[in-house]
N, C-alpha and C positions, 0 to 999 in steps of 0.2 A: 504493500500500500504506500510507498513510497513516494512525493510529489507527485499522489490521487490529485490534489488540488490543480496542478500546474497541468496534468495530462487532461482535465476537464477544462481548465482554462483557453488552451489550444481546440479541442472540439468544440467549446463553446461558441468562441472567435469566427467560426462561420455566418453567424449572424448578429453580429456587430460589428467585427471589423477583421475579415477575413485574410489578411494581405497581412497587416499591422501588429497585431499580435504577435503570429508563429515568427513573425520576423526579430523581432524583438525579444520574444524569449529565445529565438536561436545562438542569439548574442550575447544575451545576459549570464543567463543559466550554463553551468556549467557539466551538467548530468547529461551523459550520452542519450538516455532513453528521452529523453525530452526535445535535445536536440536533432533526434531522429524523427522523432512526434511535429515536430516544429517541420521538418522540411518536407516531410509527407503531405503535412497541410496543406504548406503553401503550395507547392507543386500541384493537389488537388483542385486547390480553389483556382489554380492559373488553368490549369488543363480542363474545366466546367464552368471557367469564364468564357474561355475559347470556343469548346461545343454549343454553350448556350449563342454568343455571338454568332456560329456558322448557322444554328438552327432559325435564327431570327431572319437571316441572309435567305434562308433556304424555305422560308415562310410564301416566297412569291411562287414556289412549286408547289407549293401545297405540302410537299415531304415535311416541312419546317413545323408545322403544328405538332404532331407528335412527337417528334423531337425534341421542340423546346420543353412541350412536357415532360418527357422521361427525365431529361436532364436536369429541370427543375424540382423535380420529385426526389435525383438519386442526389443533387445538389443539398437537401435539406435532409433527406433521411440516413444519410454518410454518417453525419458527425451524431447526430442521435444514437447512431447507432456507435459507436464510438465513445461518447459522454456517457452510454450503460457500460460498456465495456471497461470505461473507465473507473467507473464505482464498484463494478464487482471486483476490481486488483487485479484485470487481466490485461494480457497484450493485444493493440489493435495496430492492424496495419490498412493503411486506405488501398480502397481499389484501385487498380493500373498503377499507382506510383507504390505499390506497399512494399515490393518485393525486390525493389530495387537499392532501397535505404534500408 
């Protein structure tokens, strides 16, 4: 249970200040798990800034509606899922970026 607070901190930061945060505690904080927590993030939130953006683009084909949904849907239920994982003392790693860091 180790810095529970600072690994909820970072999944929180999705909805408040998604970029800002994990940036910040990548910097500050000295604990590997956090700073691995911290780059997962952001790379998260840069890579479902980006799908969201193409899905917006891709709204004039019509493909772009369901898209922007999925991505808005996996955009908000990541870190939730992530913020339980957090309280229970377990390891989370985000999708597409998790297994790289």
């Amino acid at each position: 249970m180790e810095n529970t607070g600072l690994k909820i901190l970072v999944h929180a930061s999705a909805f408040f200040a998604p970029f800002l945060v994990p940036f910040i505690l990548y910097l500050v904080v000295d604990d590997y798990e956090i700073k691995r927590l911290s780059i997962q993030a952001l790379l998260f939130q840069l890579m479902m800034g980006f799908a969201i953006f193409v899905s917006i683009i891709m709204i004039i084909f019509l493909i772009g509606i369901p898209m922007l949904l999925v991505c808005g849907l996996v955009t908000i239920i990541v870190p939730i899922l992530g913020i339980v994982k957090a309280l229970g003392g377990e390891t989370y790693n985000y999708p597409i970026v998790g297994r790289f860091f």
